[in-house]
N, C-alpha and C positions, 0 to 999 in steps of 0.2 A: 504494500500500500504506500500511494507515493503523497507526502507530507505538500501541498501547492498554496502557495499566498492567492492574494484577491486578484493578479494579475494571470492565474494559471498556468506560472511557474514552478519550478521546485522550488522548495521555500529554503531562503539562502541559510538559516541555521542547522538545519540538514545537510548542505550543500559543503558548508563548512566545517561541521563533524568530519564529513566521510573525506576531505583533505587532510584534518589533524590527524585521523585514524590511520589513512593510506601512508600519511610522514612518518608516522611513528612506528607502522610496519618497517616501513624503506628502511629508519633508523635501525630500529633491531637487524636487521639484515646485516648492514655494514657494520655495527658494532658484533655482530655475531662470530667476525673471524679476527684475527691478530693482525691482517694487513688492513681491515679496515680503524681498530682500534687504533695503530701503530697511526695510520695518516689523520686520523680526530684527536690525537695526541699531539701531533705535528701543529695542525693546523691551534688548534688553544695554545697552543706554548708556543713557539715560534713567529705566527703569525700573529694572534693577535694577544700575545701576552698576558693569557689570563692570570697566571699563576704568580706574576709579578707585581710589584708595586705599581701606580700608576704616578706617584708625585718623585717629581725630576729637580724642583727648584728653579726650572723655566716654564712660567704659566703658558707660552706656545708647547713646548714640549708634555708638558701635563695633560691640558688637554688632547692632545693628538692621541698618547699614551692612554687615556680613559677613553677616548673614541673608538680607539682598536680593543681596548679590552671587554666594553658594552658588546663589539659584537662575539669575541670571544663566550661573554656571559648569554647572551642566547643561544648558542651553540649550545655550552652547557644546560643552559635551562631544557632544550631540544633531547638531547641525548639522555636525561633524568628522567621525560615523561617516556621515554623508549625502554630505560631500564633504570630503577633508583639506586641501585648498587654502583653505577657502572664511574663514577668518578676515582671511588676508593680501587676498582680494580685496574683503572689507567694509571694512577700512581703506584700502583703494585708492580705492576708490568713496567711504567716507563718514569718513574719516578727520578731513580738514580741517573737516571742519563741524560 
């Protein structure tokens, strides 16, 4: 049975579910093997610095640095509704390195 607003659409809350649903599959997917963990490990540390401080002492540099680590923190927020555990075992696996 399909959920439709006043215009005889799908109704976009539904619409919307079944994207975070499909992400969050996709998500489990890649985090399900070592080379997908190893490149979301990559990409927060590396690229955008999650794991890091954000304050430099040059307010341009601060912010840039919190620019890149917000999307770092969606990344992580993405990957927690895919699996709750899965921060502690990126640091397990890639912590030291």
């Amino acid at each position: 049975m399909r959920s439709e607003d006043n215009d005889g659409g799908i109704d976009q809350d539904v619409a919307e579910r079944k994207v975070m649903r499909d992400a969050s599959a996709d998500m489990r997917e890649v985090l399900s093997t070592k080379a997908g963990r190893s490149v979301m490990w990559g990409l927060l540390s590396d690229c955008c610095g999650y794991f890091d401080a954000s304050f430099s002492g040059d307010p341009p540099e601060t912010f840039y640095r919190e620019g890149k680590r917000s999307v770092g923190a969606l990344l992580a927020s993405r990957m927690r509704q895919a699996d709750k555990k899965i921060l502690a075992k990126l640091i397990d696996e890639h912590g030291g390195n």
